[in-house]
C-alpha positions as CSV (number, residue, x, y, z in Angstrom):
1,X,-19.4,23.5,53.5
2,X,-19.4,20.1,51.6
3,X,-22.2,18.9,50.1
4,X,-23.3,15.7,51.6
5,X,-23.6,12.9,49.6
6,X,-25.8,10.1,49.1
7,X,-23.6,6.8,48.3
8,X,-24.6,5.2,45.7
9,X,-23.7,2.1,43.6
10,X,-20.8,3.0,41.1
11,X,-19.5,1.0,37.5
12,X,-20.7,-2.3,37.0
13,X,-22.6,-2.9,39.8
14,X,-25.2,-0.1,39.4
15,X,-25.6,-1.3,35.9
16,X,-26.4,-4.7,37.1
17,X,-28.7,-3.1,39.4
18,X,-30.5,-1.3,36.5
19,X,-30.6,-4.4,34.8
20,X,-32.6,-5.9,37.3
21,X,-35.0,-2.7,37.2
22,X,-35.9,-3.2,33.9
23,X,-34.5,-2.3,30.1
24,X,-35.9,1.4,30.8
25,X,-33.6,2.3,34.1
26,X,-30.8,1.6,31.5
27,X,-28.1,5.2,31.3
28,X,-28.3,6.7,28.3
29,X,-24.9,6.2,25.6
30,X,-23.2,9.6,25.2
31,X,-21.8,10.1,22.0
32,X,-18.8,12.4,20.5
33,X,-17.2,12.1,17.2
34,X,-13.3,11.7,17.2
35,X,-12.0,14.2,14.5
36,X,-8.3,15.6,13.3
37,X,-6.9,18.1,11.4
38,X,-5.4,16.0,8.8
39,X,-5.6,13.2,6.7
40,X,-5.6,10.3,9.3
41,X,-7.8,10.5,12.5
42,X,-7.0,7.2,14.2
43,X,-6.9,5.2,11.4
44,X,-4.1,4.8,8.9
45,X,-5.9,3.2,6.0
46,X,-8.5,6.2,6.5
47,X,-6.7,8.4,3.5
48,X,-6.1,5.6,1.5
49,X,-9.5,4.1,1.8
50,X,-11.9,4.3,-1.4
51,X,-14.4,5.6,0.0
52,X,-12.9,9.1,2.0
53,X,-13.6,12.2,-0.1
54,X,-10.0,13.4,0.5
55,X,-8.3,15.1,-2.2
56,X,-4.2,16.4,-1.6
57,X,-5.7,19.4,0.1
58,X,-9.7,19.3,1.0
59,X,-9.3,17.6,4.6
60,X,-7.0,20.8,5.1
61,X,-10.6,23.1,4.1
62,X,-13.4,24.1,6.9
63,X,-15.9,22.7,4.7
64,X,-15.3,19.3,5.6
65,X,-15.1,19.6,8.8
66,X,-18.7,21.9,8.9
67,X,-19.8,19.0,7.2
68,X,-19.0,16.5,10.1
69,X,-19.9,19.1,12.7
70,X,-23.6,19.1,11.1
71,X,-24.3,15.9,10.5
72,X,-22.9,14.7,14.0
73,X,-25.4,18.0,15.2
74,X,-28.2,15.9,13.8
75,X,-27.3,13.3,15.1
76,X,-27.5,14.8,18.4
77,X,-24.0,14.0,19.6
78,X,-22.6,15.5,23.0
79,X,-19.4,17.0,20.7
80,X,-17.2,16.8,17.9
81,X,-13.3,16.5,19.1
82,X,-10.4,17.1,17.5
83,X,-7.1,15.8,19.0
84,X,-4.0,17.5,18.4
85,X,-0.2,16.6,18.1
86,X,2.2,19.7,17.9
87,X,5.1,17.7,16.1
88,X,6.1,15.2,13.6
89,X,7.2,12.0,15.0
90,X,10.5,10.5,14.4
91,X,10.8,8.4,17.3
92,X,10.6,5.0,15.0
93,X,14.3,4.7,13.7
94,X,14.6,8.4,14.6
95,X,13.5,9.4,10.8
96,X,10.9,11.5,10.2
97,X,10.1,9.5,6.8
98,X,7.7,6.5,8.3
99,X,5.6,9.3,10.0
100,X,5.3,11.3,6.8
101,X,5.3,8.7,4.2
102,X,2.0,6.7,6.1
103,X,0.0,10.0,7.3
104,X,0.8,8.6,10.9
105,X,-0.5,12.0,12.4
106,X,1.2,14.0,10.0
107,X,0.6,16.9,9.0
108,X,-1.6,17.9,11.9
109,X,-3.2,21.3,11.2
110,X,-4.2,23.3,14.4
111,X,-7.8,22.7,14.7
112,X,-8.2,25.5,17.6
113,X,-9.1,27.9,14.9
114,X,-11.5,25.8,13.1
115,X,-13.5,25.5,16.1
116,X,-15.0,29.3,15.4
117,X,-15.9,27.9,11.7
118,X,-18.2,25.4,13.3
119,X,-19.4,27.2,15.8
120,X,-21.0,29.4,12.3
121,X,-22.9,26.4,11.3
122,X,-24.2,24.8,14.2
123,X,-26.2,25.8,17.3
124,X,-26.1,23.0,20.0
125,X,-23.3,20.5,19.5
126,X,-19.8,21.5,21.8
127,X,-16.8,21.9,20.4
128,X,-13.5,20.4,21.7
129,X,-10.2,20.5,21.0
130,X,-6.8,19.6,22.5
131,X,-4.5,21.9,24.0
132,X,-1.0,21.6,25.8
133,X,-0.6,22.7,29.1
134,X,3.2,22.5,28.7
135,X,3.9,25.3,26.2
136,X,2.4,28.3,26.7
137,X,1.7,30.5,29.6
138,X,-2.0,30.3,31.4
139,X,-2.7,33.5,31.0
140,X,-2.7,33.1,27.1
141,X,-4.6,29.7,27.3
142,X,-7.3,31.2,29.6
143,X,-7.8,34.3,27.5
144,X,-8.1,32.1,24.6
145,X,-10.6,29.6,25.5
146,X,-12.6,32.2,27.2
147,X,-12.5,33.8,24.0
148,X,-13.9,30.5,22.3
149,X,-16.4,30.0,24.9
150,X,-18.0,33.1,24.0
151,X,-17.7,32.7,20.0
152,X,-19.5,29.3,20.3
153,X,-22.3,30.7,23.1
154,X,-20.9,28.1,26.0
155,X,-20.0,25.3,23.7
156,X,-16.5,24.8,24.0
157,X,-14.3,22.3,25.3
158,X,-10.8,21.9,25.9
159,X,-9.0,18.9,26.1
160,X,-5.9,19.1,28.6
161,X,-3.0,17.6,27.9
162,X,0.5,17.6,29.3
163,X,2.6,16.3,26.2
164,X,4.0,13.4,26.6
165,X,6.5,13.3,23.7
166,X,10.0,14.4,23.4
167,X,9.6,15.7,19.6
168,X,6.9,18.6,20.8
169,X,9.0,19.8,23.3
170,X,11.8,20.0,21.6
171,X,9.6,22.3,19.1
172,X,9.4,24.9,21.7
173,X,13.0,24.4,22.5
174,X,13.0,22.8,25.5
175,X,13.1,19.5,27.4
176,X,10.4,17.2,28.6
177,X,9.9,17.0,32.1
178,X,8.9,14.2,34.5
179,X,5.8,13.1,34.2
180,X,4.8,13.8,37.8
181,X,6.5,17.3,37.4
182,X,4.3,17.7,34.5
183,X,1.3,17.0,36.3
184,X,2.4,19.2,39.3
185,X,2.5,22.0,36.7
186,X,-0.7,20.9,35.1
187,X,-2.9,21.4,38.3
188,X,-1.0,24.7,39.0
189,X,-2.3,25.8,35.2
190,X,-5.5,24.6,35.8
191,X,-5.6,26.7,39.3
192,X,-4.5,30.4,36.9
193,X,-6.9,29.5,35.0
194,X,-9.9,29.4,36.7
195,X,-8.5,32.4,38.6
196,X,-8.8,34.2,35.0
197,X,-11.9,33.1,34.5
198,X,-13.2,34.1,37.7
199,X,-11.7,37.6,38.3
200,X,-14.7,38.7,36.4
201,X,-18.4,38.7,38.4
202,X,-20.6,37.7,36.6
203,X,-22.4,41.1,36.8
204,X,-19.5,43.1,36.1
205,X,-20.1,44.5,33.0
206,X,-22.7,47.6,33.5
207,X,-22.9,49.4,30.7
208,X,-24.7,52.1,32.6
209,X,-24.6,54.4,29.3
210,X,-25.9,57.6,31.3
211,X,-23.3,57.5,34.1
212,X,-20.5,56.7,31.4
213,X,-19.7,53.3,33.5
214,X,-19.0,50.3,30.9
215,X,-17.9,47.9,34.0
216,X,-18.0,47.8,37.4
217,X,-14.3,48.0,38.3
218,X,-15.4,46.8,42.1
219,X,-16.2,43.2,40.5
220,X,-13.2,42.8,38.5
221,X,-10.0,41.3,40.8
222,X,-6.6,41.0,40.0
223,X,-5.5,37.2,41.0
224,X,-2.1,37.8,42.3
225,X,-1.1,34.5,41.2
226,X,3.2,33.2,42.5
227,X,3.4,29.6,42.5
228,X,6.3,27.0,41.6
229,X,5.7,27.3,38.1
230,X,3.8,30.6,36.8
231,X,3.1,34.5,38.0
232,X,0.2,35.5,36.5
233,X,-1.5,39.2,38.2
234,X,-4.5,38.8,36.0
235,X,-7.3,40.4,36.1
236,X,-8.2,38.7,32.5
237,X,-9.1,40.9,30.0
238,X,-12.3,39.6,28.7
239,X,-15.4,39.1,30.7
240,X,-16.7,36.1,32.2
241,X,-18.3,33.8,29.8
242,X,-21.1,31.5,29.2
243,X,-19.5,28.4,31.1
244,X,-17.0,30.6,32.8
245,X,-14.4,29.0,30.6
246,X,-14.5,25.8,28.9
247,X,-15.4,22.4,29.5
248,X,-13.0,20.8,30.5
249,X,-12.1,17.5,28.6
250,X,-9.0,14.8,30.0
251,X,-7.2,11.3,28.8
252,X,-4.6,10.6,31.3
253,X,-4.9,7.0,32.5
254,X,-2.3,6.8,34.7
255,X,-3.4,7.7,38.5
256,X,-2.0,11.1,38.4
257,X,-3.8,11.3,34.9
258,X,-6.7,10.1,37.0
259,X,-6.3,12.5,39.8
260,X,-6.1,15.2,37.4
261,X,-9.6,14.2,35.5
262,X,-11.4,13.3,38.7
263,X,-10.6,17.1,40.1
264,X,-11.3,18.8,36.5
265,X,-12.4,16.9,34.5
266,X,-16.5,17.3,32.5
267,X,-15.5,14.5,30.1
268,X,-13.0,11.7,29.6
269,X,-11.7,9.8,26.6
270,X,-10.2,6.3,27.2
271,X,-8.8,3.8,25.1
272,X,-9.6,0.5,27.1
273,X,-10.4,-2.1,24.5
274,X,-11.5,-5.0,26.7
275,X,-14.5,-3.9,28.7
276,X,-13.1,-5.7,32.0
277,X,-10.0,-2.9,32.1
278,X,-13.1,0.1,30.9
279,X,-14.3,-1.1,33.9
280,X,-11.6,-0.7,36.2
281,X,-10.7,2.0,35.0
282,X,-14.3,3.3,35.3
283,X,-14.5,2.9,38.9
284,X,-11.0,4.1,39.5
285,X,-12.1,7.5,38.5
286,X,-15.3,8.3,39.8
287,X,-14.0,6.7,43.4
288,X,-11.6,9.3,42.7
289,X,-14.2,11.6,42.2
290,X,-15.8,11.0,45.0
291,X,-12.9,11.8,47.1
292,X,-13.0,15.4,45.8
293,X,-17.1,15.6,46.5
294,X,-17.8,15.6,42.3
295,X,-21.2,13.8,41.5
296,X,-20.6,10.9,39.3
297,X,-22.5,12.5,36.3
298,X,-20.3,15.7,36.3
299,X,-17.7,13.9,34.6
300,X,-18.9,11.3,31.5
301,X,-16.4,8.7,30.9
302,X,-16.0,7.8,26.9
303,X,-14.9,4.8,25.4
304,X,-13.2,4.9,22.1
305,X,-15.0,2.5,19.2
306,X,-14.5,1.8,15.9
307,X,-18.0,1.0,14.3
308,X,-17.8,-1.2,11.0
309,X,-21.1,-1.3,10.0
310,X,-22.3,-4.2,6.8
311,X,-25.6,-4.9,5.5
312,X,-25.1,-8.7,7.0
313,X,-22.3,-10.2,9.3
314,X,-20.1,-11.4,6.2
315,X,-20.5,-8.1,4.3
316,X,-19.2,-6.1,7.9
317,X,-16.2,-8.6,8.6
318,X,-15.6,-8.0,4.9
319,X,-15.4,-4.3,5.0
320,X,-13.3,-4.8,8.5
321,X,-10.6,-6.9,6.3
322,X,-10.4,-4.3,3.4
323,X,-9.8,-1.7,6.1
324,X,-7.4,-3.3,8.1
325,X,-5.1,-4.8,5.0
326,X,-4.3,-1.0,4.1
327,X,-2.5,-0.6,6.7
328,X,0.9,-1.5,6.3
329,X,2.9,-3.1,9.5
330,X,5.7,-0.7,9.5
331,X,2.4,2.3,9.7
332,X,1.5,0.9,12.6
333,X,4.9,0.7,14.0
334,X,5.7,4.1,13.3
335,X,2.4,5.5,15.1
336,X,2.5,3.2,18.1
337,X,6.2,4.1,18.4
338,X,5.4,8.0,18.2
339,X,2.4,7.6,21.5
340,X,4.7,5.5,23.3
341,X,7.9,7.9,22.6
342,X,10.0,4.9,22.4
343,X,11.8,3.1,18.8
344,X,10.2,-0.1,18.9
345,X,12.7,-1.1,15.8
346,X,14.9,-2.0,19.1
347,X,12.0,-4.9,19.8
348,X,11.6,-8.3,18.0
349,X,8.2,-8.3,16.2
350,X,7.2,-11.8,18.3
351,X,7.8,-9.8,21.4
352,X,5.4,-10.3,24.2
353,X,4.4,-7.0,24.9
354,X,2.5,-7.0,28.0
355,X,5.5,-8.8,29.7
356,X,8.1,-6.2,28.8
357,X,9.6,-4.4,31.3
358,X,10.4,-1.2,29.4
359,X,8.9,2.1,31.8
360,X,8.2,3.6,28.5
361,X,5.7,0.5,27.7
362,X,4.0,0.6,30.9
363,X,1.5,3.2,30.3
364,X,-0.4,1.5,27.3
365,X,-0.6,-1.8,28.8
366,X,-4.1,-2.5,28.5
367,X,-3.6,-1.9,25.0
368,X,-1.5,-5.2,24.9
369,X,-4.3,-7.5,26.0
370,X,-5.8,-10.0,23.8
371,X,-9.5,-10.3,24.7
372,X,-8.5,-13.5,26.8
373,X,-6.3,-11.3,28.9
374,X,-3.4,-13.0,27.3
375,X,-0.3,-11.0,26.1
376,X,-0.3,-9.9,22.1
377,X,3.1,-9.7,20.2
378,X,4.5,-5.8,18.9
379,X,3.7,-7.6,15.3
380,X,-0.5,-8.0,17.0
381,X,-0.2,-5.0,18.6
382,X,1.3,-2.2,16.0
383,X,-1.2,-3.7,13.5
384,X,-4.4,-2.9,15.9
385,X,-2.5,0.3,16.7
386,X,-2.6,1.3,13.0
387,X,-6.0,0.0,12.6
388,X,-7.6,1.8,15.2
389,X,-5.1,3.0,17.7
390,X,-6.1,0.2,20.0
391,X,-9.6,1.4,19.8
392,X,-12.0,-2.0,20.0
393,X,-13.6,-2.6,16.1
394,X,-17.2,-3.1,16.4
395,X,-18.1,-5.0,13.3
396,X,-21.7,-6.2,12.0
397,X,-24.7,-5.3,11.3
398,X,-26.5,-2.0,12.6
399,X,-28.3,-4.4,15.2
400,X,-25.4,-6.6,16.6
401,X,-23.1,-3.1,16.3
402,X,-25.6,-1.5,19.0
403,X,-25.9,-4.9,20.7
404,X,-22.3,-5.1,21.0
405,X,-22.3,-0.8,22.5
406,X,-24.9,-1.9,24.7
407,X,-22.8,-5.1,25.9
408,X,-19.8,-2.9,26.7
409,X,-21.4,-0.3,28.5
410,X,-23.3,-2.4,30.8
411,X,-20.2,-4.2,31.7
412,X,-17.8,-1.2,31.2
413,X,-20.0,1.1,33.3
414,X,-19.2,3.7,31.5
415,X,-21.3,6.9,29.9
416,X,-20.7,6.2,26.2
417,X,-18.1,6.4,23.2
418,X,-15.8,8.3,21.1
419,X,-16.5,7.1,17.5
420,X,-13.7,6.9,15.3
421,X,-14.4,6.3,11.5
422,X,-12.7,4.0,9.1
423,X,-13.2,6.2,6.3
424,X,-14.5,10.0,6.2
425,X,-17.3,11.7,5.9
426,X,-19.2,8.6,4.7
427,X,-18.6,6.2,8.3
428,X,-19.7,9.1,10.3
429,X,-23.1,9.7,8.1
430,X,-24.0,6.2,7.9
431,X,-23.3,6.1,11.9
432,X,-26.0,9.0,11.8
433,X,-28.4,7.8,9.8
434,X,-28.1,3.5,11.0
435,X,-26.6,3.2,14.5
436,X,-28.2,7.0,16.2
437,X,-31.6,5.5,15.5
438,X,-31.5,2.2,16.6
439,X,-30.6,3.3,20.2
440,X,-32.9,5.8,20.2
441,X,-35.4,2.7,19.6
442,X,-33.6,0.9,22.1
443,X,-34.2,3.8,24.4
444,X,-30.8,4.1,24.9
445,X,-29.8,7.7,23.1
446,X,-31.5,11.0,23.6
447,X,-34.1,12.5,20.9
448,X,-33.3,16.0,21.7
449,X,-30.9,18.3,23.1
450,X,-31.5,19.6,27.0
451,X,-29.5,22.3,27.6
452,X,-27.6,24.6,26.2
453,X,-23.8,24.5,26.8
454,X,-21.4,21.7,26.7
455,X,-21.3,21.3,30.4
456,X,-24.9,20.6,30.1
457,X,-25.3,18.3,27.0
458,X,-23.1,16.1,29.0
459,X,-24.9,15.7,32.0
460,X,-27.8,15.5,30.0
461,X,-29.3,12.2,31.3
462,X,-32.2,11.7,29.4
């Protein structure tokens, strides 16, 4: 039987209720570092920029990325996350050259086996990773990230996507289905899955050494599984492990993106740069939630931010300039054109883009908002978009950087970020060692780790 609830104040209004409570009754900020296999995470300038320690080949190396995964441990982030793109873009002017020529997310390296190198270094941070329900059969995906599960002791995390662009399909030799079709079969994965995962008890394995029994073949089902997309029999062939699978991470924004997170979902990232859409968005997915009897804290909402952190105000806005003049317009139109699947050469660059009518535009509207809630032009927008991937810049000092986290949570409502750097490894140390410690004084980020697995760093509330 269902759990019975007891309602409670949800987004924005609960924070202004903890408002009135007192500084204290404030949620904690979550905190996950954005990573990629490659030489640009979200911004373009990043391998061009003076200060990332790339060389041709080291962001390719494990080294770098233990490096990240340590420093991000100590500063007691939830998780490091590394998206993934399984193709090289030529949906701007249908050339792959713009793609490969600015690093616009190419070459992507696949980070799924890296997650087992920093697993070796570290001992509480999760490990996430994005992986595409859309081109490989459960069974293998539920084998593998049970796999991962136990090589990290319970911390991994996988990030579910359905693919969205024409290019990766056509990698795997096939076409790109309907979004709702995809979604459909997304759910039906999800479903194998945690079939696999659960056709082992949890007290199946014996190893009763006298009576030669290894596993107790009574507690190991086969699943049996025929639906409209997938057979699977199962049982799965590893036993069950520390988080009986993965955490389950999600990005979708549409509502059957939403559906899908508020059903599955541990963790979110979003891209909502004003805090009035994060907010919206916010309550449209733990309302959702609530419909399928989750607690609001079993799924932590983050918000993507760019921290540009100066010694004063002028020295920030400064460093924000130099950052954003590497970035050359026709980068920005090439990686805004490969997310949206869609040649934007076709548009005028004084185009209003939150007035187009385009379906293929639709999705990353909010992304087309000038703080004012006025419409930007595809010049405004594919410049933020190589910048920061629409991702809101947080510029200034280490105080007004936290004062301006602090301002969006309590009027987002959300959980916390996803950090994105501006240059690498030295953004994400200097995040560490400035920002990490002035919310802990604020009493707004933990001092320790509670819990063990990645479930349970995120629903870590205090």
């Amino acid at each position: 039987m269902a759990k019975k609830k007891t309602p409670e104040k949800k987004g924005p209004e609960a924070n202004t209720a903890s408002r009135r409570r007192g500084a204290k009754t404030k949620p904690m900020i979550h905190l996950a570092q954005f990573l990629v296999h490659g030489p640009s995470y979200h911004s373009l300038a990043m391998w061009r920029h003076p200060k990332t320690e790339f060389t041709r080949d080291n962001w390719a190396r494990p080294a770098l990325y233990q490096h990240i995964a340590r420093t991000c441990e100590r500063g007691l982030f939830d998780m490091v996350f590394f998206a993934d793109l399984n193709y090289i873009s030529d949906s701007y002017k249908g050339s792959l050259e713009p793609a490969l020529r600015y690093a616009a997310q190419a070459p992507e390296h696949d980070p799924i086996p890296l997650l087992s190198w920093l697993a070796a270094v570290t001992e509480r941070i999760g490990l996430g990773a994005t992986f595409s329900t859309s081109n490989q059969h459960p069974f293998y995906a539920a084998r593998m990230w049970a796999t991962l599960d136990h090589l990290t002791e319970g911390r991994a995390a996988w990030n579910v996507v359905t693919s969205i662009n024409r290019n990766q399909q056509a990698n795997y030799g096939t076409e790109r289905a309907a979004a709702d079709t995809r979604y459909d079969q997304a759910h039906e994965y999800m479903e194998v899955c945690r079939a696999l995962w659960h056709s082992w008890d949890e007290d199946a394995v014996v190893m009763d050494k006298d009576n030669a029994v290894f596993a107790d073949a009574a507690k190991v089902r086969r699943i049996e599984h025929e639906g409209r997309f997938f057979k699977s029999r199962g049982p799965l062939n590893v036993v069950r492990s520390p988080q009986n699978g993965p955490a389950i991470l999600q990005a979708g924004t549409s509502p059957k993106g939403i559906d899908f997170a508020a059903k599955y979902a541990d963790g979110i990232f979003a891209i909502q740069p004003r805090p009035e859409d994060a907010a919206e968005y916010f309550q449209a997915v733990k309302s959702r939630m609530d419909e399928y009897d989750r607690e609001p804290d079993e799924c932590r909402i983050l918000f993507g931010a760019q921290p540009i952190i100066g010694e004063s105000e002028a020295d920030a806005q400064e460093q924000a300039e130099e950052h954003n003049a590497l970035v050359p317009l026709d980068a920005g139109m090439s990686i805004l054109s490969a997310h949206l699947d869609y040649d934007l050469s076709k548009l005028p660059l004084d185009a209003q883009m939150a007035f187009r009518t385009e379906p293929e535009l639709h999705r990353m509207r909010t992304r087309f908002l000038k703080p004012d809630g006025g419409s930007m032009t595809l010049r405004e927008v594919a410049a933020r978009h190589g910048q920061s991937v629409g991702l809101p810049q947080l510029v200034g000092t280490v105080a007004s950087v936290a004062d301006q986290m602090e301002a969006f949570m309590d009027t987002a409502g959300g959980d916390g970020f996803m950090i994105t750097p501006i240059y690498s490894p030295g953004a994400i140390e200097e995040f560490v060692d400035r920002i990490v410690p002035e919310l802990q004084r604020r009493g707004r980020f933990r001092t320790q780790y509670k819990g063990r697995t990645q479930r349970e760093i995120l629903r870590q509330a205090d």
